[in-house]
N, C-alpha and C positions, 0 to 999 in steps of 0.2 A: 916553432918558437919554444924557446924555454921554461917550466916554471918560475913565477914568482913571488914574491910577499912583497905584497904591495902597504904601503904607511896612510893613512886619513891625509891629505895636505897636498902627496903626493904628487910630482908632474909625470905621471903616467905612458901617457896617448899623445902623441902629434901629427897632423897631417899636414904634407908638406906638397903645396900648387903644384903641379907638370905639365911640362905640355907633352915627354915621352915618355910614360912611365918607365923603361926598361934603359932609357940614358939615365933619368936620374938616380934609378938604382944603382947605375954601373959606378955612376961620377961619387955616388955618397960610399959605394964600399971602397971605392978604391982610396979615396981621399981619409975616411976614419975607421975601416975596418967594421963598417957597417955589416951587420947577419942578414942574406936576401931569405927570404923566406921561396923555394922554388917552386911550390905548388902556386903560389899566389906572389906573383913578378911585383905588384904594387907594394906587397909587406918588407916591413925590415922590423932589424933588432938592433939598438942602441947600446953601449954601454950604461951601466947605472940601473938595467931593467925599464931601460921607457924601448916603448914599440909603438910603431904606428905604419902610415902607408905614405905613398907619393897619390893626389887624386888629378884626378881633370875638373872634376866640379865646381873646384872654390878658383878664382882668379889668378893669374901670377901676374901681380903689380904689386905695386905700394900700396891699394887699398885693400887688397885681399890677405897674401901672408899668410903664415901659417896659423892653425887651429890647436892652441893647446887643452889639451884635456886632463883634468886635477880630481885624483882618487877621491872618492868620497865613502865612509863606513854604510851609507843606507842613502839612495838616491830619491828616496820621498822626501826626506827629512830636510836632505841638499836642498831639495828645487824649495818647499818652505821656506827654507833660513833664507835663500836667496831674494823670493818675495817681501820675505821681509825687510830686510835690509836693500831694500830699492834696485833691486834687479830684473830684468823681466826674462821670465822663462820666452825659448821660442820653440822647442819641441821634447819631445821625449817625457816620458823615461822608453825606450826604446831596446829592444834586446839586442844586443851584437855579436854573435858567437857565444861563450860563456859569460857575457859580461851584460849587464844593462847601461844605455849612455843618454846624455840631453843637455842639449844646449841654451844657454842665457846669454845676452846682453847686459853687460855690467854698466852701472852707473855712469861712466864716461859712452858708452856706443860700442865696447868691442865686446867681439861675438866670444865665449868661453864656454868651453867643456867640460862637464863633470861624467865621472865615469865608477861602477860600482861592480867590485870584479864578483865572480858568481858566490865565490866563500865570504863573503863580507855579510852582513849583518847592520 
C-alpha cells in the first residue's frame, strides 16, 4: 500500500462483508481499478487514498454492510468527544499495523470507525 496524508474527518478505512475474499477482490478491481494488495488477498487500495479489506466477520445483508472508518488527529480524545456527544464506544483503541483503531455506535444504532494513523498526534 501506498503512503498517505491522511485529513482529521477523513473517510479513511472500509470493510466490505464477503463471503470469498479473493471473488471480491477480483470483481472490485476489475470493476474500479481497485489496488490488491498480494501479500494479504483480503487488502485493497481505493482511489482518493481510502484502504481497507473484504472480511467474513461482519454479515452480508442489509443489516450488516459495510464498516466505515473516519480519521481522527488523537484516538483518546475521539472516543471522549464521542461519549460525550451520546455515542457509545464498543472497543478499542486497538493497534492495527501502524495505526491504532475503535469502534462506537452512534446515536441512531450504527456501528462506526474511527481510526488514528501512527504520525497523527
Amino acid at each position: 500500500m501506498s503512503p498517505r496524508s491522511i485529513e482529521h474527518g477523513q473517510l479513511t478505512y472500509l470493510q466490505i462483508p464477503a463471503v470469498d475474499l479473493q471473488a471480491s477482490g477480483r470483481f472490485y478491481a476489475r470493476l474500479f481499478g481497485w489496488k490488491l494488495d498480494p501479500g494479504h488477498p483480503s487488502s485493497f487500495e481505493a482511489p482518493g487514498m481510502l484502504f481497507g479489506q473484504w472480511v467474513t466477520d461482519r454479515p452480508v445483508a442489509r443489516d450488516g454492510g459495510p464498516l466505515l472508518w473516519i480519521a481522527v488527529r488523537n484516538i483518546e480524545n475521539g472516543l471522549r468527544e464521542i461519549r460525550t456527544a451520546g455515542g457509545t464506544v464498543l472497543d478499542g483503541p486497538s493497534p492495527d499495523g501502524p495505526r491504532l483503531i475503535a469502534t462506537f455506535r452512534d446515536p441512531a444504532g450504527n456501528v462506526v470507525g474511527i481510526v488514528q494513523e501512527a504520525a497523527s498526534t
